[in-house]
GUVO-595467 format. One record per atom (N, C-alpha, C): residue in one letter; x, y, z. Coordinates in Angstrom, 3 decimals. Layout:
['A'; [X; Y; Z]]
...
//
This chain:
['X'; [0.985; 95.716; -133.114]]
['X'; [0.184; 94.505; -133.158]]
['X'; [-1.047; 94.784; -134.018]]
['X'; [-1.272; 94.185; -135.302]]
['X'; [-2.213; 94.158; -135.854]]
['X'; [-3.730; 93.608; -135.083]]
['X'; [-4.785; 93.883; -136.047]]
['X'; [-5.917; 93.197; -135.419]]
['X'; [-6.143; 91.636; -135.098]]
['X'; [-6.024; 91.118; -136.241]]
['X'; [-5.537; 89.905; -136.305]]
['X'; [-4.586; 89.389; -134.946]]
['X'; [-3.442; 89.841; -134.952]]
['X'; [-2.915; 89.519; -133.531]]
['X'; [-3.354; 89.949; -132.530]]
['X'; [-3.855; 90.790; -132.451]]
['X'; [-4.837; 91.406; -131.034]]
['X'; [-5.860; 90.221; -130.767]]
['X'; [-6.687; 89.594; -131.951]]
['X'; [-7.657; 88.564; -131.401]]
['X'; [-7.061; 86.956; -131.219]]
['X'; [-5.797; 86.803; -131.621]]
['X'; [-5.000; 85.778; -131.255]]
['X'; [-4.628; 86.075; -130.524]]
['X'; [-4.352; 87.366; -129.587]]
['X'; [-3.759; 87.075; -128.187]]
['X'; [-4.738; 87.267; -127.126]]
['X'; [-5.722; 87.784; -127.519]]
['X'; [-6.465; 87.234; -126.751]]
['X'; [-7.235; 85.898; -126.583]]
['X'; [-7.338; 85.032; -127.410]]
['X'; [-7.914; 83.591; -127.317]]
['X'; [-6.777; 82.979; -126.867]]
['X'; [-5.136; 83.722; -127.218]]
['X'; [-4.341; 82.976; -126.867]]
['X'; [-4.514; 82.715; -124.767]]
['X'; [-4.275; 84.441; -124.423]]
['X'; [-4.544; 84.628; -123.215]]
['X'; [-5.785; 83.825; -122.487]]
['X'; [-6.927; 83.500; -123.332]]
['X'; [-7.395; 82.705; -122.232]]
['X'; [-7.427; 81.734; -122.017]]
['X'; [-6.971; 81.134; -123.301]]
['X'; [-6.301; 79.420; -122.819]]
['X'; [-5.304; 79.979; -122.079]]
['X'; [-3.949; 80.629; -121.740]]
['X'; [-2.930; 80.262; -120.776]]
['X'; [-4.122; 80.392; -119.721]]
['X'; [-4.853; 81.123; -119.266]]
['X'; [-5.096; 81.573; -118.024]]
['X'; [-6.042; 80.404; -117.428]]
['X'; [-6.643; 79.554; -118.168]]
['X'; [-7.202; 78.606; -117.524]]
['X'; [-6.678; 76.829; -117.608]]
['X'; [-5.459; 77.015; -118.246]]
['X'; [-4.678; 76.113; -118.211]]
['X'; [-3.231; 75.883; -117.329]]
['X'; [-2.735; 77.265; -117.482]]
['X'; [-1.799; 77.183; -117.058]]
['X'; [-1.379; 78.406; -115.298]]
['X'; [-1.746; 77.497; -114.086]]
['X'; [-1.699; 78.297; -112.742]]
['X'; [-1.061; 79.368; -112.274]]
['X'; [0.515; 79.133; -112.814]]
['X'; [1.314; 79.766; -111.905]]
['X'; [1.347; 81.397; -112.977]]
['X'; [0.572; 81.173; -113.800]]
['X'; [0.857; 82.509; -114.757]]
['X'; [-0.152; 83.407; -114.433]]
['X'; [0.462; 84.400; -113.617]]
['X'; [-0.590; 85.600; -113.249]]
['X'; [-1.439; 86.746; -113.889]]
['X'; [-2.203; 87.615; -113.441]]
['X'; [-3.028; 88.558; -114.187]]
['X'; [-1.442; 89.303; -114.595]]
['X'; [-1.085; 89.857; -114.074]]
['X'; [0.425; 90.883; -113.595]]
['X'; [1.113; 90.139; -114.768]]
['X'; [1.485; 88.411; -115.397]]
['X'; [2.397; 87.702; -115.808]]
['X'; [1.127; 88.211; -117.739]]
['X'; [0.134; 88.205; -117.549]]
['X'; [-0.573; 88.640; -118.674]]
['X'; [-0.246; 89.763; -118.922]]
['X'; [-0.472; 90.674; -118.209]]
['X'; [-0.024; 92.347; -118.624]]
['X'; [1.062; 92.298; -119.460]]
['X'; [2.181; 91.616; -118.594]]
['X'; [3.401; 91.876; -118.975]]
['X'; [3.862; 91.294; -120.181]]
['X'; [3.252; 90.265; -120.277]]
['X'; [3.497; 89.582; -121.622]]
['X'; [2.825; 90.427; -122.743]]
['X'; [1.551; 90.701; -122.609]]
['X'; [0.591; 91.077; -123.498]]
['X'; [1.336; 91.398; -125.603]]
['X'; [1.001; 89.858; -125.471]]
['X'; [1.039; 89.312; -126.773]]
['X'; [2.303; 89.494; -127.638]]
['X'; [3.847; 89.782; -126.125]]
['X'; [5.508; 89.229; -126.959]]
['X'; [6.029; 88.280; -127.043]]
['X'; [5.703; 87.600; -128.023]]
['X'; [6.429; 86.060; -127.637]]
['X'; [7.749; 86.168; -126.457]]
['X'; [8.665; 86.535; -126.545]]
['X'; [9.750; 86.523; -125.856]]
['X'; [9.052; 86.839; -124.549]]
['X'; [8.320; 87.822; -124.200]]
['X'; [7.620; 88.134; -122.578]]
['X'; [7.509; 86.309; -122.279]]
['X'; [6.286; 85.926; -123.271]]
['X'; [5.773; 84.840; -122.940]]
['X'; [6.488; 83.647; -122.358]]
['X'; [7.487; 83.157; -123.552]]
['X'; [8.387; 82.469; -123.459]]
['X'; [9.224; 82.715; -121.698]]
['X'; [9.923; 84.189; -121.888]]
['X'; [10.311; 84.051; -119.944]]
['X'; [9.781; 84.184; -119.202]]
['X'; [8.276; 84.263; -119.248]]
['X'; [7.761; 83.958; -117.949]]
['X'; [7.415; 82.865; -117.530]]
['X'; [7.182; 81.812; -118.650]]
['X'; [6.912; 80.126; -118.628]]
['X'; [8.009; 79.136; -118.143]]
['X'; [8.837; 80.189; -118.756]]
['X'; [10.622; 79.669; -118.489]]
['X'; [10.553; 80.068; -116.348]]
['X'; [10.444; 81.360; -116.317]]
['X'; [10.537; 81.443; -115.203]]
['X'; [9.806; 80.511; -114.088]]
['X'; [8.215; 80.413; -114.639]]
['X'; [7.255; 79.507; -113.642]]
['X'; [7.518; 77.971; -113.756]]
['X'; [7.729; 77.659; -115.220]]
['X'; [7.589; 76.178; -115.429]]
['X'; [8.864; 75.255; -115.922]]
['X'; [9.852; 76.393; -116.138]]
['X'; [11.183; 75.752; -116.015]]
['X'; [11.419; 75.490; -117.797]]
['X'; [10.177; 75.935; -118.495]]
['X'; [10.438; 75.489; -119.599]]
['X'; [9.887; 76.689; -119.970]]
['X'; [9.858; 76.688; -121.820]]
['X'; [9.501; 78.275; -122.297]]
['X'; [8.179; 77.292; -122.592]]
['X'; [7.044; 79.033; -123.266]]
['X'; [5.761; 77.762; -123.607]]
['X'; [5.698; 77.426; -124.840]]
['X'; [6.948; 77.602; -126.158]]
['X'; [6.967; 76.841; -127.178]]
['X'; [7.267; 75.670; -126.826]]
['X'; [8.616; 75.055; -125.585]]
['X'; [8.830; 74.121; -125.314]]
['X'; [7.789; 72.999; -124.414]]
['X'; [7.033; 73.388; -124.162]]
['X'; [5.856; 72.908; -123.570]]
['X'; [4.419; 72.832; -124.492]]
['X'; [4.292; 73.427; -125.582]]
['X'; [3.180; 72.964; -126.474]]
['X'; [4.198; 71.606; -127.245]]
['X'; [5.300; 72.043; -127.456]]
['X'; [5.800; 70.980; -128.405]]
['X'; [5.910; 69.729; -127.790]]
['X'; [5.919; 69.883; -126.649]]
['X'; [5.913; 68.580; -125.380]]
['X'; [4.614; 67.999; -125.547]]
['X'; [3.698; 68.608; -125.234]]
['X'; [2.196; 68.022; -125.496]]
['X'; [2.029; 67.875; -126.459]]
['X'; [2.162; 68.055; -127.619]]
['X'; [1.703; 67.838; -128.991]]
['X'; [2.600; 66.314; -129.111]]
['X'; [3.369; 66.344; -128.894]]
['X'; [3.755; 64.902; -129.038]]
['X'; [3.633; 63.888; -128.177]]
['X'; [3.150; 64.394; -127.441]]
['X'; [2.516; 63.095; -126.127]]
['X'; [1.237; 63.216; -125.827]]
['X'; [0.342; 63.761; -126.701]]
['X'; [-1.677; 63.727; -127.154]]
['X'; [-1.705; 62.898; -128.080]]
//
């Protein structure tokens, strides 16, 4: 992970963490900045991945 992605995953990380509930400190670790982590753990909590859920909101804002 470049620098660049190091400071996108972290701005990424704190929007999930204050947007999105069911995603834990433990669900951050584990992800820490793989899309694919990301994607199944969103899948796991929210039934959807979280590309499929920005693309949801982006078209219904």
């Amino acid at each position: 992970m470049t620098h660049n992605d190091k400071s996108k995953w972290e701005e990424l990380k704190e929007n999930i963490k204050a947007r999105w509930n069911k995603i834990t400190d433990e669900d951050i670790e584990y992800i820490n900045g793989d899309t694919e982590r990301l994607n199944e753990r969103f899948t796991e909590r929210y039934g959807k991945s979280y590309d499929e859920i920005e693309r949801d909101n982006m078209y219904h804002n």
